[in-house]
C-alpha positions in Angstrom: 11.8 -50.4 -30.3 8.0 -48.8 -29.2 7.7 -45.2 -30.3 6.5 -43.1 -27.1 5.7 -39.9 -29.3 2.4 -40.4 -30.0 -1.3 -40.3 -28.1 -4.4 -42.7 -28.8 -5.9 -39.5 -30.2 -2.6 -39.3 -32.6 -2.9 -42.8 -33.8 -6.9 -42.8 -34.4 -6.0 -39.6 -36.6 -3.5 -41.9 -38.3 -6.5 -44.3 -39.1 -8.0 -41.6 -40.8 -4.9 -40.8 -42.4 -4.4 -43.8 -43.6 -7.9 -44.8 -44.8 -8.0 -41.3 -46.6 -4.7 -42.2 -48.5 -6.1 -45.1 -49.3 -9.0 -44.1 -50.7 -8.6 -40.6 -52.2 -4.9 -41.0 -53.1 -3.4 -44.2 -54.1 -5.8 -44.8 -56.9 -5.3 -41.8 -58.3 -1.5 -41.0 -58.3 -0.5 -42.7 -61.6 -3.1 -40.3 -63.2 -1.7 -37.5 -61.9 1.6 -38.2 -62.4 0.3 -38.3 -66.2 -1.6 -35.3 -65.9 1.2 -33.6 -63.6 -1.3 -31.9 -61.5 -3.2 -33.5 -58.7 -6.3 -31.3 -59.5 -8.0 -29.3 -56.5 -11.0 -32.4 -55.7 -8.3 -34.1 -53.2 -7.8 -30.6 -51.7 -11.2 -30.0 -50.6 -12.2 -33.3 -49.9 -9.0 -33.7 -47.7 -10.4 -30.8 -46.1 -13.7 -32.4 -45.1 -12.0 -34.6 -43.3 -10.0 -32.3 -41.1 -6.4 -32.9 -42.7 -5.4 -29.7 -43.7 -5.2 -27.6 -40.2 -5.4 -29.8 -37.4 -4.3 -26.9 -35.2 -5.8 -23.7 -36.6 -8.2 -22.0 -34.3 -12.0 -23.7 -34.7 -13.6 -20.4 -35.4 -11.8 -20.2 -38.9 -12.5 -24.1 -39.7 -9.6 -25.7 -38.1 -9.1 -28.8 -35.7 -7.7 -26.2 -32.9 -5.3 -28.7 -31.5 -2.0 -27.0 -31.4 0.4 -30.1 -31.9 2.5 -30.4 -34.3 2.6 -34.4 -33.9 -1.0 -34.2 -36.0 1.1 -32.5 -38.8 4.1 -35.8 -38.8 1.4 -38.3 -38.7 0.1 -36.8 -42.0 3.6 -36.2 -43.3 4.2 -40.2 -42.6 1.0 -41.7 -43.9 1.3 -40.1 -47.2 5.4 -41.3 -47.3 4.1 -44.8 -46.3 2.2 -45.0 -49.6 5.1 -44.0 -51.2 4.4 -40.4 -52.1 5.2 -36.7 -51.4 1.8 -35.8 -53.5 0.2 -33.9 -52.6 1.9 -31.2 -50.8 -0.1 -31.2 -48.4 2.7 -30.3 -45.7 3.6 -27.1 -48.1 0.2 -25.7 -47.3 0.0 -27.1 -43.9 2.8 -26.8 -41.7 4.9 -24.6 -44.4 2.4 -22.0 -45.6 0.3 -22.4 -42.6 3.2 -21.9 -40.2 3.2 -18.3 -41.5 -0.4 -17.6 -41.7 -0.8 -18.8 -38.1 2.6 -16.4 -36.6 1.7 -13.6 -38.7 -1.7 -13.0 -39.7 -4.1 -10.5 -38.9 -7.4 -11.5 -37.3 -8.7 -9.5 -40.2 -6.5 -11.2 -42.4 -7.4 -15.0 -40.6 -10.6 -13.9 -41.7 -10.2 -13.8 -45.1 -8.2 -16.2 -45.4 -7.9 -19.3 -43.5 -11.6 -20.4 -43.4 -10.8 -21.6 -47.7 -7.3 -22.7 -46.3 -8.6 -25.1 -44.0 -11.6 -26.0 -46.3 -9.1 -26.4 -48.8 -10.6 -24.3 -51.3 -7.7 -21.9 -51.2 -4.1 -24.3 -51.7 -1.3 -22.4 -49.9 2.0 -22.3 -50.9 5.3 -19.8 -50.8 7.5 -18.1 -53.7 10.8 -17.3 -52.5 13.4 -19.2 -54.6 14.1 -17.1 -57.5 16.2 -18.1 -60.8 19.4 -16.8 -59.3 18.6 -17.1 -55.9 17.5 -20.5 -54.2 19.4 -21.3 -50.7 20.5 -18.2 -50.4 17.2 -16.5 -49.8 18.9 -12.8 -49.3 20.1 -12.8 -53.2 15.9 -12.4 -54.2 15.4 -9.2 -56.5 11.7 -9.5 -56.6 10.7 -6.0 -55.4 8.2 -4.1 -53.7 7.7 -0.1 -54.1 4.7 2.2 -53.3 2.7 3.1 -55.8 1.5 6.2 -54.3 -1.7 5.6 -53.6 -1.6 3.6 -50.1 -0.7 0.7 -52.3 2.7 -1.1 -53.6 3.6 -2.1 -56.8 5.1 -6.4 -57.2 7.8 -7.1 -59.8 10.1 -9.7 -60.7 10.3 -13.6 -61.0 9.9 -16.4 -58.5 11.0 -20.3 -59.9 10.0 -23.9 -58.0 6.9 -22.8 -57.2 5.4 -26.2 -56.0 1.3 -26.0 -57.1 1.6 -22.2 -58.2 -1.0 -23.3 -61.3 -3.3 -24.6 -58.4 -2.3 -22.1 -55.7 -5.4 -19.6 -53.9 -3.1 -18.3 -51.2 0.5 -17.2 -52.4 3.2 -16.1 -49.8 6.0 -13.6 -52.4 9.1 -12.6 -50.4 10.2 -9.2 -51.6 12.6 -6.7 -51.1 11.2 -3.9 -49.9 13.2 -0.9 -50.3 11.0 1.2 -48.4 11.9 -0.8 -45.3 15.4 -0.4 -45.1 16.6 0.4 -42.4 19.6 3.3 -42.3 22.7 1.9 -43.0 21.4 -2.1 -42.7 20.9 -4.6 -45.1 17.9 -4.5 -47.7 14.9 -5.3 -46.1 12.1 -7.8 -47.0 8.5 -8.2 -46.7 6.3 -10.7 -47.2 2.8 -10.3 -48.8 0.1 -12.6 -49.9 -1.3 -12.7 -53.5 -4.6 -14.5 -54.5 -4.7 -15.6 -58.1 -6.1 -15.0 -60.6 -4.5 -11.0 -60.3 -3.2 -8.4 -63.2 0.1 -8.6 -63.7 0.7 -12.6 -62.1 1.9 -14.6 -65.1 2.1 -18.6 -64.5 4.7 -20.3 -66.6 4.0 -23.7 -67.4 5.1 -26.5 -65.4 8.8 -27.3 -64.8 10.0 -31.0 -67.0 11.0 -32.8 -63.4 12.6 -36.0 -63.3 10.4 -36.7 -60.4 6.8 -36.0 -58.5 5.4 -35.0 -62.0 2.0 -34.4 -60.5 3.4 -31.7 -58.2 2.8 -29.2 -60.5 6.1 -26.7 -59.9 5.8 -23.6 -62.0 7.5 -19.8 -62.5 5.8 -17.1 -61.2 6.0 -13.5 -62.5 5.0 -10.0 -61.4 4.9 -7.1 -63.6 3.2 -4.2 -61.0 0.9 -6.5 -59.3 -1.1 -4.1 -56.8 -0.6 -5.5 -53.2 -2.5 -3.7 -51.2 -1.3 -2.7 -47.8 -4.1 -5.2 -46.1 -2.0 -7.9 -48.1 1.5 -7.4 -46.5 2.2 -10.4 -43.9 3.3 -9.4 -40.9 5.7 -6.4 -40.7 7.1 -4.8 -43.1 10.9 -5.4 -43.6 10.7 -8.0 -41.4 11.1 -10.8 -44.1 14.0 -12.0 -43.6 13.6 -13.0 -39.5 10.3 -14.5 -40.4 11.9 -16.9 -43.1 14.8 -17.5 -40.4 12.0 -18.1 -37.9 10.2 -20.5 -39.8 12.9 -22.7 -41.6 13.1 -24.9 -39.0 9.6 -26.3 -39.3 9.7 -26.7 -43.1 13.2 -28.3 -43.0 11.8 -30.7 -39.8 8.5 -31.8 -42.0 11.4 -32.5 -44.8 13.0 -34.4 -42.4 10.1 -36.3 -41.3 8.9 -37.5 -44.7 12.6 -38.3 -45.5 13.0 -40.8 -42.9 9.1 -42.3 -43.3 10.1 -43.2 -47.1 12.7 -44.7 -46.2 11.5 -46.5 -43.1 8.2 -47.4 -45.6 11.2 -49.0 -48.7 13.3 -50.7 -46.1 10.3 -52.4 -45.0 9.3 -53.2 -48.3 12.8 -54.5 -49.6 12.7 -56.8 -46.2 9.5 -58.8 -47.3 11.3 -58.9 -51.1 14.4 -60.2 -49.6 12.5 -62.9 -47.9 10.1 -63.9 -50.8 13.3 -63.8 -54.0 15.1 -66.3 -54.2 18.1 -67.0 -55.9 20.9 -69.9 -56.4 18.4 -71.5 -54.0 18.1 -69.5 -51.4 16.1 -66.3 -50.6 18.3 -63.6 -51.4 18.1 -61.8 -48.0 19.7 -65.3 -46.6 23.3 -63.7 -48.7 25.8 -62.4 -46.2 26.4 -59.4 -48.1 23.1 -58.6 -48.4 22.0 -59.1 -44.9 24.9 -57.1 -44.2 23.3 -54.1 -46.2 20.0 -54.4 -44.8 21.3 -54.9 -40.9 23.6 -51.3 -42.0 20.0 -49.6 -43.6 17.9 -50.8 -40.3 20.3 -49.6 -37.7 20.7 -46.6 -39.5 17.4 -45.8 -40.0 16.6 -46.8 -36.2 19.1 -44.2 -35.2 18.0 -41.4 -37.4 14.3 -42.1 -35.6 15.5 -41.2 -32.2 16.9 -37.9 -32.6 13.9 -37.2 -35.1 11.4 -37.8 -32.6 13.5 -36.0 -30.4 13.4 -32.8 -32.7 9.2 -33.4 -33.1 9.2 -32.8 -29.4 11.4 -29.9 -29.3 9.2 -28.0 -32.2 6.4 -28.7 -29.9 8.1 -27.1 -27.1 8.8 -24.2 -29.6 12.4 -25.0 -28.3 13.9 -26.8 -31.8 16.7 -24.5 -32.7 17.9 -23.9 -36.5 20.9 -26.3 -36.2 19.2 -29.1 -35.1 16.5 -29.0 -37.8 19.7 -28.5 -40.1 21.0 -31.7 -39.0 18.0 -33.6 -38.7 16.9 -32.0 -42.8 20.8 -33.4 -43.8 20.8 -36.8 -41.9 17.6 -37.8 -42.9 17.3 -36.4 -46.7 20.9 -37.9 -47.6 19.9 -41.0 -45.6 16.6 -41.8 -47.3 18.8 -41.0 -50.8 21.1 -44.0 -49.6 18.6 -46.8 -48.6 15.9 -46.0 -52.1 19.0 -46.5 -53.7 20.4 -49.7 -51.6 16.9 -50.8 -52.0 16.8 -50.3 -55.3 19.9 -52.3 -56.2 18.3 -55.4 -54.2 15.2 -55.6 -55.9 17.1 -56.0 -59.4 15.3 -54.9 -62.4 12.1 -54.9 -60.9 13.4 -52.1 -59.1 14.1 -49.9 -62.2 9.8 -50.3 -62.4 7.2 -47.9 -61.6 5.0 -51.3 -60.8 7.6 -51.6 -57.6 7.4 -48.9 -54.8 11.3 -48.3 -54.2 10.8 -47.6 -58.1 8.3 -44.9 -58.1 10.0 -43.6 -54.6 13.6 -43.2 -56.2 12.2 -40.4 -58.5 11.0 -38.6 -55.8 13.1 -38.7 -52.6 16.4 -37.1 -54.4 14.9 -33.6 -54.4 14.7 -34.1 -50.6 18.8 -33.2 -50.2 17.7 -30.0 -52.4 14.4 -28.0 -51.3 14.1 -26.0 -48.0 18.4 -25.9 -48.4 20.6 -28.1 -50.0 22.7 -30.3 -47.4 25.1 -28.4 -48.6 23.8 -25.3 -46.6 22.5 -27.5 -43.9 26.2 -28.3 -43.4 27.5 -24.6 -43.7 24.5 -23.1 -41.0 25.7 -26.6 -38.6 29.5 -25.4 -39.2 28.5 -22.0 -38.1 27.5 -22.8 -34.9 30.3 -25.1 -34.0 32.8 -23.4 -31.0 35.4 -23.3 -33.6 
């Protein structure tokens, strides 16, 4: 079946895309994955070539084509070489998502000409030790200081590129903001390390996407000053809300595209091995598998496109990107795995893609909200 979401100008940005992954990726991943950092070079250079803001305004080095589709072609190229490194959709469509809502022409100023460049990476701290889904358990605090300024403290975990990271968005309670009688109130502000008082832990041991180097951060009266704060102040909490629907879409995107990339893979293995004299995709039971994986995956492709359109519309709604984050992370979890199983041992190989991808799609069902909460916030809205 054709896909209709895309323009000639989407797919010759796809070429570029693809011949950048090619070149300035691919070759270099089993390094980083060794090193487990990606190093900034790919950053900037990425840059160069226009991949980093496709729709920020010109005038601060973006491509000034508001269209999210830009942002999924990215998102898919990278998944069809088989990697979520780098995170280039954290600084893009996650990070960037608040810097273009938010921001300050003052603040666009200063800012997003080295975001788009990619000489500033981008990337959020809100997940805490003891708070991770459930974003309104944070204790990382903000408080005046007394001059004009405010005061940072407290710890932030899974900070994905926080050793790398130029442009750093903290949520922080803000108990300055409360309102009377409401819930504690949150603001967002925007470091840029190196600052007094930020302390990098080294990076997490993953089982997976080593080279996305995913520290702690921590605060000890970092001054923020009052040029820093994102947005309004107290207003946090409704611009996390706001914007969780286009991080847990580009999760949803990349889900599906690695498992579109490894189904399509396993299909050309299953034709090629061959076993008690036949090729092994010519087994009943394992044609059965693949014909469950390919209808599954065809499904999952309509009502994703569907939601690529709605976020273009600025009309996708939190449940649907809650379903579409669920479906498609637990979905791309089932087919590596499928996948896996049919290419035997050389499966259990980093030499073999569905090898490599296994490692790294199972944090899918767990970042930007576990299906778990995908399923409470979809049970929420039911008419029950």
């Amino acid at each position: 079946m054709a896909r209709d979401l895309f323009t000639a100008d989407h797919e010759a940005f796809r070429e570029v895309v693809r011949t950048f992954v090619a070149r300035e990726i691919t070759p270099h991943l089993a390094a980083w994955e060794a090193a487990g950092s990606v190093g900034p070079e790919v950053w900037r250079t990425a840059g160069k070539h226009g991949l980093l803001a496709p729709d920020m305004d010109v005038a601060h080095g973006g491509g000034g084509v508001s269209d999210y589709r830009y942002h999924v072609v990215r998102g898919e190229e990278l998944a069809r070489a088989g990697t979520l490194s780098p995170a280039f959709n954290l600084h893009s469509e996650v990070a960037g998502g608040y810097f273009a809502q938010l921001a300050t022409e003052e603040q666009k100023r200063r800012w997003l000409p080295g975001f788009c460049s990619g000489e500033l990476i981008s990337t959020v701290a809100i997940s805490e030790p003891e708070a991770g889904s459930d974003v309104a358990a944070i204790r990382t605090r903000l408080t005046p200081s007394g001059d004009g300024s405010f005061l940072l403290n407290g710890r932030k975990s899974f900070v994905t590129h926080g050793s790398l990271a130029g442009l750093v968005i903290v949520a922080a309670l803000d108990p300055g903001a409360r309102r009377p009688n409401g819930p504690p109130a949150c603001t967002l502000v925007v470091l840029r390390p190196p600052v007094d008082g930020l302390l990098v832990g080294k990076p997490l041991a993953k089982i997976g996407l080593h080279s996305l180097d995913t520290v702690e951060l921590s605060f000890t009266d970092v001054r923020v000053e009052p040029g820093d704060v994102l947005g309004r102040p107290g207003m946090g909490f409704l611009y996390l809300l706001q914007n969780l629907p286009r991080e847990r879409l580009s999760i949803a995107v990349t889900s599906l595209a690695l498992a579109e990339r490894v189904l399509e893979v396993t299909m050309a293995y299953c034709r090629e091995r061959r076993a008690f004299g036949q090729p092994i995709g010519h087994m009943q039971h394992n044609r059965f598998r693949l014909a469950e994986m390919a209808t599954a995956v065809r499904v999952a492709r309509a009502f994703t496109d569907t939601c690529v359109r709605a976020l273009d519309r600025d009309e996708l709604s939190v449940e649907e990107a809650s379903m579409a984050k669920w479906w498609n992370s637990e979905l791309c979890n089932d087919v590596v795995g499928t996948c896996l199983q049919l290419h035997g041992g050389y499966g259990f190989t980093t030499d073999f893609l569905v090898g490599r991808v296994y490692a790294q799609a199972r944090v899918q069902t767990i970042y930007g909200g576990t299906t778990e909460i995908m399923k409470e916030i979809i049970g929420q809205s039911l008419p029950l």
